[in-house]
C-alpha positions as CSV (number, residue, x, y, z in Angstrom):
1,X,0.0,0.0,0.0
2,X,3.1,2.7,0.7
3,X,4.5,1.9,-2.7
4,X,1.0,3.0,-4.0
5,X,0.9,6.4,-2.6
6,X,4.5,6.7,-3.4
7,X,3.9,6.3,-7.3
8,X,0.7,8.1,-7.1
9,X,2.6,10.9,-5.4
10,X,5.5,10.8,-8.1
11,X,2.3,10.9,-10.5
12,X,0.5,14.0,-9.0
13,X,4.5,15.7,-9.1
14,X,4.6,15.2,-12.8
15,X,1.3,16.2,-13.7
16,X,2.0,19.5,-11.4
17,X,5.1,19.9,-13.7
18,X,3.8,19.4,-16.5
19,X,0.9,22.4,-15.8
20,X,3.8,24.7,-14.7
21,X,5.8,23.9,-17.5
22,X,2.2,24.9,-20.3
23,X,1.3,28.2,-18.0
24,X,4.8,29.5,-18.7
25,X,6.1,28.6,-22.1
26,X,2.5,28.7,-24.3
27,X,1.9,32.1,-23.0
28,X,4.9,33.4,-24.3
29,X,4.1,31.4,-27.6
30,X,1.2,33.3,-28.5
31,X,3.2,36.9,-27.2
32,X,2.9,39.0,-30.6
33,X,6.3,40.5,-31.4
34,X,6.7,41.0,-35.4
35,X,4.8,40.1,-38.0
36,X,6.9,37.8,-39.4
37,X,7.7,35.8,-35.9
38,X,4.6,34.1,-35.9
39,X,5.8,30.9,-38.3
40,X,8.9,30.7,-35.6
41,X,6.3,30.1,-32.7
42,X,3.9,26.7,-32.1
43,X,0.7,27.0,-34.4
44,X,-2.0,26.9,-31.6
45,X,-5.0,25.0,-33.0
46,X,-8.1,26.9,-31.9
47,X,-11.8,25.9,-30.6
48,X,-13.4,23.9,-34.1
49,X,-15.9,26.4,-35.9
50,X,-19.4,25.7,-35.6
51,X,-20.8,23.9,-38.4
52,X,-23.8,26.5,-39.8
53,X,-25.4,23.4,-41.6
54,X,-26.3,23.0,-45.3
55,X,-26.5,26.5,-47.1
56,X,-29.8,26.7,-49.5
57,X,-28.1,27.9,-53.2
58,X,-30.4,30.5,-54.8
59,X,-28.1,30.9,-57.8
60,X,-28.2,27.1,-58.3
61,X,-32.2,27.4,-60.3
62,X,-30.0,30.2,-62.3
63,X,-27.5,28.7,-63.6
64,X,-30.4,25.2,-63.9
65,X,-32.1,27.4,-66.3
66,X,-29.3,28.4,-68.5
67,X,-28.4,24.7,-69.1
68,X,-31.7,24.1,-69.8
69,X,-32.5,26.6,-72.4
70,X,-28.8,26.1,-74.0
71,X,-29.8,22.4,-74.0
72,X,-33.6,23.2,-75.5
73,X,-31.2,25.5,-78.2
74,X,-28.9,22.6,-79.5
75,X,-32.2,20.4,-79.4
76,X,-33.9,22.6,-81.6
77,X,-30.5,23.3,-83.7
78,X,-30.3,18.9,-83.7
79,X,-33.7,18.5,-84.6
80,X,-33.3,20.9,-87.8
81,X,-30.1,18.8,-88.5
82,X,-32.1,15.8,-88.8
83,X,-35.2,17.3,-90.7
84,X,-32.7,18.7,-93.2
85,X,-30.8,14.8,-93.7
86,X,-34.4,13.8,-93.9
87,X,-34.8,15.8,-96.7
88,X,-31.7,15.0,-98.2
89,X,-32.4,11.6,-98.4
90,X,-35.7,11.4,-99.1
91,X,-34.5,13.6,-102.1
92,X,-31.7,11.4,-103.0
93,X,-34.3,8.5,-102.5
94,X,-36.7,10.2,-105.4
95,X,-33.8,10.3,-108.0
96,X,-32.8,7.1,-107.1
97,X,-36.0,5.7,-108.2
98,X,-36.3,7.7,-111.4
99,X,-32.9,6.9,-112.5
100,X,-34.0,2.6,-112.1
101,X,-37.2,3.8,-113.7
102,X,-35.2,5.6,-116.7
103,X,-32.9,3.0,-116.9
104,X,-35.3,-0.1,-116.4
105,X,-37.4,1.9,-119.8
106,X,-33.5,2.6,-121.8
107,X,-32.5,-1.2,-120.8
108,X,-36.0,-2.7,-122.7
109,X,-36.2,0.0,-125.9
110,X,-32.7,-1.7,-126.1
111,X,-34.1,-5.2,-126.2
112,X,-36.5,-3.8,-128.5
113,X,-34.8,-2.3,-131.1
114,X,-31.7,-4.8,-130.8
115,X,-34.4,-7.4,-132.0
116,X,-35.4,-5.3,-134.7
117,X,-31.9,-4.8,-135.9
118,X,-31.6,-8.4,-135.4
119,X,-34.3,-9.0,-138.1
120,X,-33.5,-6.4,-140.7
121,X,-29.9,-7.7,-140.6
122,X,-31.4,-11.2,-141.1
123,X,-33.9,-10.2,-144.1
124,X,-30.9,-8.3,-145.6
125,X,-29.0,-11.2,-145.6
126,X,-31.6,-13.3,-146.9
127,X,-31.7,-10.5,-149.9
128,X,-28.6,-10.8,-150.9
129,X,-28.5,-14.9,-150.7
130,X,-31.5,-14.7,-153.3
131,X,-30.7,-14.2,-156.9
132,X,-32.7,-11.8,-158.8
133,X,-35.0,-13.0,-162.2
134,X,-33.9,-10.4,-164.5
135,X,-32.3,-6.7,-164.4
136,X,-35.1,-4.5,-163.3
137,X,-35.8,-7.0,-160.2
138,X,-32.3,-6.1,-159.1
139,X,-32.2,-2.9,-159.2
140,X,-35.4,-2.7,-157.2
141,X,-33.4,-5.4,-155.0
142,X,-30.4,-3.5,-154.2
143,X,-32.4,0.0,-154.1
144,X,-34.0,-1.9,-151.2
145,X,-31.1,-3.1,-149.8
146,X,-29.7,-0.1,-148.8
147,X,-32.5,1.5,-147.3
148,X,-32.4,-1.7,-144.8
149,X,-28.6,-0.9,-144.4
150,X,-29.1,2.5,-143.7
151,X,-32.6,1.6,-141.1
152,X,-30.0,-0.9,-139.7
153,X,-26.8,2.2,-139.6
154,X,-29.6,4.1,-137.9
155,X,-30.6,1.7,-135.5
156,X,-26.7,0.6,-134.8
157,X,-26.1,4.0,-133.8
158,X,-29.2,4.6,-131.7
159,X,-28.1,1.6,-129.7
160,X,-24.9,2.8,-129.1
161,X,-26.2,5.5,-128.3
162,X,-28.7,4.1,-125.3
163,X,-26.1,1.9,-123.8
164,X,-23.9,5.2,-123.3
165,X,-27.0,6.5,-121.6
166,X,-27.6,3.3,-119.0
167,X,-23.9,3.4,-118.8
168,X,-24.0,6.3,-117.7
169,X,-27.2,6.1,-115.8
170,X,-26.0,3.1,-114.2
171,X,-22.9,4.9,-112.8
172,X,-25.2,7.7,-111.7
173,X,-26.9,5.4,-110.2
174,X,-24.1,3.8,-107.9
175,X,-23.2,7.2,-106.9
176,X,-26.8,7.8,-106.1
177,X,-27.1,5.0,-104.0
178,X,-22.9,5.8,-101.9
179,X,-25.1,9.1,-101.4
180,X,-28.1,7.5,-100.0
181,X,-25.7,4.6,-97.6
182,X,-23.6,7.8,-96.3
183,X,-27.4,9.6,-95.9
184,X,-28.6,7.1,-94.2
185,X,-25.8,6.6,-91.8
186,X,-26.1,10.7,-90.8
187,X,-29.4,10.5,-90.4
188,X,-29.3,7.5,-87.8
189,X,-26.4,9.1,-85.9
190,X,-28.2,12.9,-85.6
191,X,-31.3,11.0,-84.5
192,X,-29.1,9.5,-82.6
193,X,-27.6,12.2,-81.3
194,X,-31.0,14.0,-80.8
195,X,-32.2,11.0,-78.7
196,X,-29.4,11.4,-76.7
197,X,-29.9,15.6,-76.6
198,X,-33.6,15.1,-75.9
199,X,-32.6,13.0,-72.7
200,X,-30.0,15.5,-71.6
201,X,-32.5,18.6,-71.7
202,X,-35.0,16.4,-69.9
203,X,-32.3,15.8,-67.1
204,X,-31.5,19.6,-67.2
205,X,-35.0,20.6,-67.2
206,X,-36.0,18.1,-64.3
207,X,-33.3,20.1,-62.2
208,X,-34.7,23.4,-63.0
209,X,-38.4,22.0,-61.9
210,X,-36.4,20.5,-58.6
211,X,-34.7,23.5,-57.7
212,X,-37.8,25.7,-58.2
213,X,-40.0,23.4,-56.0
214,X,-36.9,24.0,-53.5
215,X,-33.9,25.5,-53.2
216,X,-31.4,22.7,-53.4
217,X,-28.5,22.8,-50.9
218,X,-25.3,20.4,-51.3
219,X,-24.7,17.4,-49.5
220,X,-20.9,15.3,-50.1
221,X,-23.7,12.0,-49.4
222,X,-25.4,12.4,-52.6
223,X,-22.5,12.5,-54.8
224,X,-22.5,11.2,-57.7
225,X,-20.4,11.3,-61.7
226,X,-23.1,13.1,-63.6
227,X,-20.6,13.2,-67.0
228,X,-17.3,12.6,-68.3
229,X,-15.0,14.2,-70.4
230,X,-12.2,12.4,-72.2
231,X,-8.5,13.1,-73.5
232,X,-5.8,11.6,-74.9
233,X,-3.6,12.1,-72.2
234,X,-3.4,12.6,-67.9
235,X,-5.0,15.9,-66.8
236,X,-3.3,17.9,-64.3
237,X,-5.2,20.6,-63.6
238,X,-9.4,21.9,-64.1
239,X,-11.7,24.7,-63.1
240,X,-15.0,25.7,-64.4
241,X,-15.4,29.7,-65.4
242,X,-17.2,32.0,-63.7
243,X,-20.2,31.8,-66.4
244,X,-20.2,27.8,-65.8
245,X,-20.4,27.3,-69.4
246,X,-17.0,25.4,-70.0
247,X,-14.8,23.1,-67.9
248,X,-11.6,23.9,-68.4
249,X,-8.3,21.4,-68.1
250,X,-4.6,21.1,-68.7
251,X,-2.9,18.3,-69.4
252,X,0.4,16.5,-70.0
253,X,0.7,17.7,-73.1
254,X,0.9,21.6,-74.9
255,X,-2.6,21.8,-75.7
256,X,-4.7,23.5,-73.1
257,X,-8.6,22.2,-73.1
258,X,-12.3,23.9,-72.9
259,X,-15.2,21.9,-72.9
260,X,-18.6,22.8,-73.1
261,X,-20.7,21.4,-69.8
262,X,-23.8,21.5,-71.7
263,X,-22.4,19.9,-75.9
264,X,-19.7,18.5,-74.1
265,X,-17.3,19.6,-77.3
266,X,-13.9,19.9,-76.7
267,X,-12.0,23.2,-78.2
268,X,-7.9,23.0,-78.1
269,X,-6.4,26.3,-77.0
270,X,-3.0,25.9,-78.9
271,X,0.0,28.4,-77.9
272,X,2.2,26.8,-75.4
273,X,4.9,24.7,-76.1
274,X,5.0,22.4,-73.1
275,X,2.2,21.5,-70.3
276,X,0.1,23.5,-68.5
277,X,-0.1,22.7,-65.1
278,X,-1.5,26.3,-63.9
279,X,-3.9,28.4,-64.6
280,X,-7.0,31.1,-63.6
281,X,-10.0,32.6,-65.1
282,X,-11.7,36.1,-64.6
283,X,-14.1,36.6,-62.6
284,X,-16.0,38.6,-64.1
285,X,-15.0,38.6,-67.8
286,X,-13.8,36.1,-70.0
287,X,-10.0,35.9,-69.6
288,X,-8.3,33.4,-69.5
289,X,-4.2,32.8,-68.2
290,X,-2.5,29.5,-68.7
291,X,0.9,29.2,-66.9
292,X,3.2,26.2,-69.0
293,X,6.6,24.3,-67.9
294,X,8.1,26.5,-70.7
295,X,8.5,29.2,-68.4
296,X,5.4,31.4,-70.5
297,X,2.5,32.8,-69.0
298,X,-0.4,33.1,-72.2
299,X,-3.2,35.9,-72.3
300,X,-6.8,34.0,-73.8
301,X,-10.4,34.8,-74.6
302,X,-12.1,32.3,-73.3
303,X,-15.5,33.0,-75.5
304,X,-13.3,33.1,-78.8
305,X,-14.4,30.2,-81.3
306,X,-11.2,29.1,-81.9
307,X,-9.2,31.2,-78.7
308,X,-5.3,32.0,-79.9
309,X,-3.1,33.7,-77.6
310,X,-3.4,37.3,-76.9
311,X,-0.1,37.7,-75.2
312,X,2.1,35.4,-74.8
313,X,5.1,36.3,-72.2
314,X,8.4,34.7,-70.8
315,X,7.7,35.0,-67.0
316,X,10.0,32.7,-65.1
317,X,13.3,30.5,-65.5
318,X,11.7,27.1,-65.2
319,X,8.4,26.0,-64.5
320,X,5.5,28.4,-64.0
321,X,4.0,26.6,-60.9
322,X,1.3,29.1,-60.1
323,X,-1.0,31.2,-61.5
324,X,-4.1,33.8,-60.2
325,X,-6.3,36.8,-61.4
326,X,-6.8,39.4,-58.8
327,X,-10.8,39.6,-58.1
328,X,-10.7,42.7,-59.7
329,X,-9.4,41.5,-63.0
330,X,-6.4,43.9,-63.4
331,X,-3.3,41.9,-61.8
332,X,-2.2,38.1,-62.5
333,X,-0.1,36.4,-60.0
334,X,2.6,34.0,-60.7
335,X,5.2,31.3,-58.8
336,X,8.0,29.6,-60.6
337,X,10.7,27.3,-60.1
338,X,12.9,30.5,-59.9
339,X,11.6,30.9,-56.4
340,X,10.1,34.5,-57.6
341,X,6.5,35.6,-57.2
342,X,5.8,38.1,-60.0
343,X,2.9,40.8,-60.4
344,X,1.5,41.5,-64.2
345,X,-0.8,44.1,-65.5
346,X,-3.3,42.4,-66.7
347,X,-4.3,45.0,-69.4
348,X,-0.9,45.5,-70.8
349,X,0.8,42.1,-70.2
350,X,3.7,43.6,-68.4
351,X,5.9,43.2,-65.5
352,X,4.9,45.6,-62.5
353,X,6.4,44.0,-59.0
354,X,8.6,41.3,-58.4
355,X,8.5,39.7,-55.2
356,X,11.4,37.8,-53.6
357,X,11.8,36.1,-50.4
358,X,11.1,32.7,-51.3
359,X,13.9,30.3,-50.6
360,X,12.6,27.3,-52.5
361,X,10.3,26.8,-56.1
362,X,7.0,28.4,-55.6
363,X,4.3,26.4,-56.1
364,X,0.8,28.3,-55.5
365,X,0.0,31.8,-55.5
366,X,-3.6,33.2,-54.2
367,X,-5.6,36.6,-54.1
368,X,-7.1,37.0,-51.0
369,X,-10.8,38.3,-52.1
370,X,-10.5,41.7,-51.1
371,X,-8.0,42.0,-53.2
372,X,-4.7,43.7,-50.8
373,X,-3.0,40.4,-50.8
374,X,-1.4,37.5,-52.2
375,X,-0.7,34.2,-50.2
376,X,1.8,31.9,-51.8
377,X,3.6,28.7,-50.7
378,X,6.6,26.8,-51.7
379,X,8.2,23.5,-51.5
380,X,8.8,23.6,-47.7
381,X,5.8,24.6,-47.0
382,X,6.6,28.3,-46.6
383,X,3.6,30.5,-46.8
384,X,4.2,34.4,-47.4
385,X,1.5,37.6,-47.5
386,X,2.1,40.2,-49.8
387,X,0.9,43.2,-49.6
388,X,0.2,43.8,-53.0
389,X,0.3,47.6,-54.1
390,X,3.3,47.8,-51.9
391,X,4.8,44.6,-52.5
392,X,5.7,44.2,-48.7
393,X,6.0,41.2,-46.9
394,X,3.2,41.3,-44.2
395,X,4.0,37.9,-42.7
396,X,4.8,34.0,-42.5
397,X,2.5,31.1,-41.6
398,X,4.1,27.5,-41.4
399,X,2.8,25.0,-43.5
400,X,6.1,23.0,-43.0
401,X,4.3,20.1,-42.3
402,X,3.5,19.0,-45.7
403,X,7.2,18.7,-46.6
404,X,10.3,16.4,-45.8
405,X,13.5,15.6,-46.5
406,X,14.3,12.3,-46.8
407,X,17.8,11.4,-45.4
408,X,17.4,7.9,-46.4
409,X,17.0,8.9,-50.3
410,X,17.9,12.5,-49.8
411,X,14.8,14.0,-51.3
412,X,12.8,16.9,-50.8
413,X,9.2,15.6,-51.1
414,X,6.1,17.6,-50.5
415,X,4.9,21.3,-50.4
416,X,2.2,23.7,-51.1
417,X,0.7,21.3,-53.8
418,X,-3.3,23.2,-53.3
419,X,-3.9,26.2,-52.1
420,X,-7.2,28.0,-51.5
421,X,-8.9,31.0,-49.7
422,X,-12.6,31.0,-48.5
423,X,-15.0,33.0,-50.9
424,X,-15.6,35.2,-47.3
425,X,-11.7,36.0,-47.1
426,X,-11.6,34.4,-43.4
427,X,-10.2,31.1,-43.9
428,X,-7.3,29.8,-46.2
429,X,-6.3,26.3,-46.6
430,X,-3.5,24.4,-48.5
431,X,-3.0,20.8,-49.1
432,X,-0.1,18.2,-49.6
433,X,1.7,15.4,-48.2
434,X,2.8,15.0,-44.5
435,X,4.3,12.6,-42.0
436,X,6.4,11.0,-45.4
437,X,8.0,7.7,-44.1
438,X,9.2,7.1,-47.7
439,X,10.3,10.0,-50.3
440,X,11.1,7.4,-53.0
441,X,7.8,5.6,-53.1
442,X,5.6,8.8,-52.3
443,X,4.5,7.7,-48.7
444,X,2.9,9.7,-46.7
445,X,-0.4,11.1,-46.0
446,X,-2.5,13.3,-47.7
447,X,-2.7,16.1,-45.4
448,X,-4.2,19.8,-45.5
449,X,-4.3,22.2,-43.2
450,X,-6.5,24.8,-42.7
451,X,-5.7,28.6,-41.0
452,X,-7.8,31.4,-39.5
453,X,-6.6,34.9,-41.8
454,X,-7.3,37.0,-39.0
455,X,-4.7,35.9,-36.5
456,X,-3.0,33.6,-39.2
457,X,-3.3,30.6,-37.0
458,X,-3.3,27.2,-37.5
459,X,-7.5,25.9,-37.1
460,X,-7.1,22.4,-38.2
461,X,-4.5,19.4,-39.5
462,X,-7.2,17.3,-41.9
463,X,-6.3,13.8,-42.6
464,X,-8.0,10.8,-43.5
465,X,-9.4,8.9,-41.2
466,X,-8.2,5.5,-42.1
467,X,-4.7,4.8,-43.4
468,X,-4.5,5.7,-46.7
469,X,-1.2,7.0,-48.4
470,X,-0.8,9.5,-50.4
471,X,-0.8,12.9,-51.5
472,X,-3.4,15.4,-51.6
473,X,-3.2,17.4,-54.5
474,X,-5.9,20.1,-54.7
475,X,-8.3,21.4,-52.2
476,X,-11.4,23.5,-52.6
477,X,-13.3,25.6,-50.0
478,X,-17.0,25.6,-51.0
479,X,-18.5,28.7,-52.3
480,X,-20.9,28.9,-49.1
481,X,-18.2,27.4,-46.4
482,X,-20.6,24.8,-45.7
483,X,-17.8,22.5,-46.0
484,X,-14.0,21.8,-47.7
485,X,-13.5,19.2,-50.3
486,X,-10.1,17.8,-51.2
487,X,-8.6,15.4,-53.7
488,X,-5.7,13.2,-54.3
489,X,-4.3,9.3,-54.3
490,X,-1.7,7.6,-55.1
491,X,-2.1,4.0,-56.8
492,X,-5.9,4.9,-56.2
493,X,-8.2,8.2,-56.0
494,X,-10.2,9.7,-53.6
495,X,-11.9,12.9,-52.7
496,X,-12.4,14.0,-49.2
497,X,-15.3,16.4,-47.8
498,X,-14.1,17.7,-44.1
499,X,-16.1,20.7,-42.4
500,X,-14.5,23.5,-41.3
501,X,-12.4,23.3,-38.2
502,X,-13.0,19.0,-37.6
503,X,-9.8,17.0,-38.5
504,X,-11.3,14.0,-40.1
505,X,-13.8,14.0,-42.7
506,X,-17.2,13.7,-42.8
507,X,-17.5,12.3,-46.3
508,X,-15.2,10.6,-48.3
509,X,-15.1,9.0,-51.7
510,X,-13.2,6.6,-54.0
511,X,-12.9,7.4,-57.4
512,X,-11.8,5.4,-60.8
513,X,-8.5,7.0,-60.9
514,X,-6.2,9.8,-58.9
515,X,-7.6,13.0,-59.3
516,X,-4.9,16.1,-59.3
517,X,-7.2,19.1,-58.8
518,X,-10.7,20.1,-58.4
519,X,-13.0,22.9,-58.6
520,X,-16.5,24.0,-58.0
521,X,-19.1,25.1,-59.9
522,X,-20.6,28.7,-59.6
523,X,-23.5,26.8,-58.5
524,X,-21.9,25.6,-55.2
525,X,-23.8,22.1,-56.3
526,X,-20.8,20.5,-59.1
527,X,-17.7,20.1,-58.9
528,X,-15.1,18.9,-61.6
529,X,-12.1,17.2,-60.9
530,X,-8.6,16.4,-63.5
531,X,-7.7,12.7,-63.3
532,X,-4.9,10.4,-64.1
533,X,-6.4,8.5,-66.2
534,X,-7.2,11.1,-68.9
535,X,-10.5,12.0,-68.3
536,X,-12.0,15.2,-66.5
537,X,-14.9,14.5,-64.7
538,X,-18.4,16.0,-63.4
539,X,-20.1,15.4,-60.2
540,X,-22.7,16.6,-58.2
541,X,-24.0,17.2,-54.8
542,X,-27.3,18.2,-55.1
543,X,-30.9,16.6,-55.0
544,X,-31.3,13.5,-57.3
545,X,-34.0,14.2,-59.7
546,X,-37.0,11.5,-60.5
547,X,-35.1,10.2,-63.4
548,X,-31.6,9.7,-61.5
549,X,-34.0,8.2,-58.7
550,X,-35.9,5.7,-60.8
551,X,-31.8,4.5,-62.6
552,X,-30.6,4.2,-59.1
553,X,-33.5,1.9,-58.3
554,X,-33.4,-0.4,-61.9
555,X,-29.4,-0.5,-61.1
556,X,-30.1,-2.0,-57.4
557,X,-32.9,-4.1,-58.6
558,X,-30.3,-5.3,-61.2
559,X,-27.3,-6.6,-58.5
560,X,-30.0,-8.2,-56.1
């Protein structure tokens, strides 16, 4: 019994200790004394934020109601496209049949009059065999034996004559009926096609009578592929524009990519000369700015038919690893491997600030939505604020632990590989790989971390919540903060949902391949996402309409 008060004394010491030891060293942890001490002190993690629940999306019945009537458009435009091959063929059909008609009445006037030759070359013959009685007979014999020669040169050359027609006819006729296959084949793809356009306004049209019922809210639980868009090699990067009209993509290749949400037709923007792994759209106009490995940053109208570069410019030694528009639209931001963060104007495409500090490559840069500053982050992890009419340095934050160097392999391996700010400016979150056990092989976990703007300290470290390995590549705030969605893999793909403040998600999904960035719709209910496996692909979040109900049920009833 003394040796058990004497430990639990020794115990009730060390706790004691222990409580001394956190009221005197955390204090002077969160003692402000410049702004750029505060990534040399411990990130204190603060009390989780209050989840505000599901956000109802006004705008969502909006932007329902533009697909719709741009879906009722290329209907009408498809059905016009068959009526028109309809008529093609039906007229192709008409002089198909009066060419066999001509032909079937050439081929028997042929028979006809080849059987008449026939006998006036036999009576001729028979003429000549027969000896005349005296001289008069055979002059009225040969006087009538070259008007049968002449009915027969006649009827010779009318025959040649008619075969030259059906000949002809006949090769009219072939090309007639090549016309009428290749007709045929059109006509059964566009009503094809217009099947397939009928079904995709209905779906569009059945969200617009959802979301006007109710206003839809999103919810990671209902997430489902609602279409996929494929390429010919691995996509890197997406975003959808600020109109929600095109999904936009770059991919291991120099052709940048816009497709259509609504046709799904895919326009190459061609300019660079390597890939594009960066880029941003206006946000409120239609510009867009492609960042490549080339080292060139590339001006674009987005709404252009057949978009060529505006401006192209040499912006960095090495890769340009990061790219954003201010909010305003006048200034594009970009990181490179030269460890430089770089202002343009863009209106003129030119150089106004550089901005040095970074010790390593620069991999994100980010407005913050008011506009006064840029965040950007590097390959340790560093985070820096600009002020951005001044180009000061207003402060650090430590993101160091989504990076590591590997002693075994002696590798750097991680850094700011997504970076985001909430739409509200009071949140910004990046994303990467932390607690790396194995540079090499890419082992780690996929890791982001989430900071308060305000006092620039550390809210949460979001992980999975089982043990999956990997590295998380993008990550996306919501437009109404209702929650933050992240992406990223390694052999396999996932995406994460996590709400603000909690460390483990809430939601989490496995996809067909690993996904290397993502991005929201401007109606807070999609999302797209860039995979691995070459395709770019569409979700959603929102309520499932009857039709999506009634295929969920026939696809259950199928596996039971």
């Amino acid at each position: 019994m003394i040796g058990f008060h004497q430990w639990r004394l020794s115990l009730i010491c060390l706790q004691t200790a222990v409580m001394l030891w956190c009221i005197s060293v955390l204090p002077a942890a969160e003692k402000p004394t410049d702004k750029t001490e505060n990534s040399q002190s411990p990130l204190q993690a603060v009390k989780p934020i209050l989840n505000h629940g599901p956000t109802p999306l006004p705008a969502a019945l909006l932007f329902a109601e533009l697909d719709a009537d741009k879906a009722a458009r290329m209907t009408a435009a498809q059905e016009k496209t068959v009526n028109q091959l309809t008529a093609e063929l039906k007229q192709v059909d008409a002089e198909i049949n009066q060419l066999q008609t001509e032909l079937k009445e050439a081929k028997q006037k042929i028979k006809t009059e080849t059987e008449a030759l026939n006998a006036i070359q036999q009576n001729l013959k028979d003429s000549q065999n027969k000896k005349p009685e005296d001289s008069q007979n055979k002059d009225q014999t040969d006087d009538s034996a070259e008007a049968v020669k002449l009915k027969a040169e006649t009827l010779t050359r009318e025959l040649n004559t008619l075969e030259q027609q059906v000949k002809q006819r006949e090769q009219s006729l072939t090309e007639k009926q090549k016309q009428q296959a290749e007709l045929k084949k059109q006509a059964a793809a566009a009503e094809k096609q217009l099947t397939e356009q009928r079904a995709k306004e209905n779906q569009f049209q059945e969200f617009v009578k959802l979301f006007r019922e109710q206003q839809p809210t999103a919810d990671p639980e209902r997430f489902r592929e609602v279409a996929a868009f494929s390429h010919s090699r691995p996509l890197y990067s997406c975003k959808i524009d600020a109109s929600g009209n095109y999904l936009l993509a770059g991919a291991q290749g120099s052709a940048f990519n816009r497709w259509d949400l609504v046709s799904a037709e895919n326009t190459e923007l061609l300019g660079h000369q390597s890939w594009v792994r960066r880029f941003d759209v206006g946000h409120a106009n239609p510009l867009l700015i492609t960042g490549a490995y080339e080292g060139k940053i590339a001006w674009w109208d987005l709404e252009a038919d057949q978009p060529k570069p505006l401006h192209l410019v040499a912006a960095h030694k090495g890769y340009v690893r990061g790219v954003a528009i201010s909010p305003d639209g006048s200034l594009v931001a970009t990181g490179g491997n030269d460890c430089l963060v770089k202002l343009w104007s863009v209106k003129e495409a030119k150089l106004i600030r550089t901005l040095s500090g970074h010790e390593h490559q620069v991999y994100n840069v980010k407005f913050h939505p008011s506009g006064r500053w840029l965040i950007s982050g590097d390959l340790r992890g560093n985070l820096k604020q600009w002020d951005v009419e001044t180009g000061k340095l207003e402060r650090d934050f430590d993101g160091s632990a989504i990076y590591k160097y590997d002693t075994t392999f002696h590798g750097h391996i991680g850094g700011v590989r997504g970076m985001d700010v909430s739409r509200d400016g009071k949140y910004f979150a990046i994303s990467g790989i932390g607690e790396v056990s194995n540079a090499f092989a890419g082992i780690g976990v996929p890791t982001v971390i989430l900071f308060d703007w305000a006092t620039g300290k550390r809210l949460a470290v979001m992980t999975p919540d089982d043990n999956f390995k990997g590295t998380c590549w993008g990550v996306r705030f919501h437009p109404e903060n209702d929650f933050i969605a992240a992406v990223g893999g390694n052999s396999s793909g996932m995406i994460w949902f996590w709400k603000l403040g909690e460390d483990k998600p809430f939601a989490s999904v496995k996809i067909k391949s690993v996904p290397y960035d993502l991005d929201f719709h401007p109606d807070g209910l999609r999302m797209c996402v860039a995979c691995f496996d070459k395709t770019a692909r569409l979700y959603h979040l929102g309520p499932e309409t009857p039709a999506e109900l009634a295929a969920a049920k026939k696809t259950k009833a199928k596996k039971k």
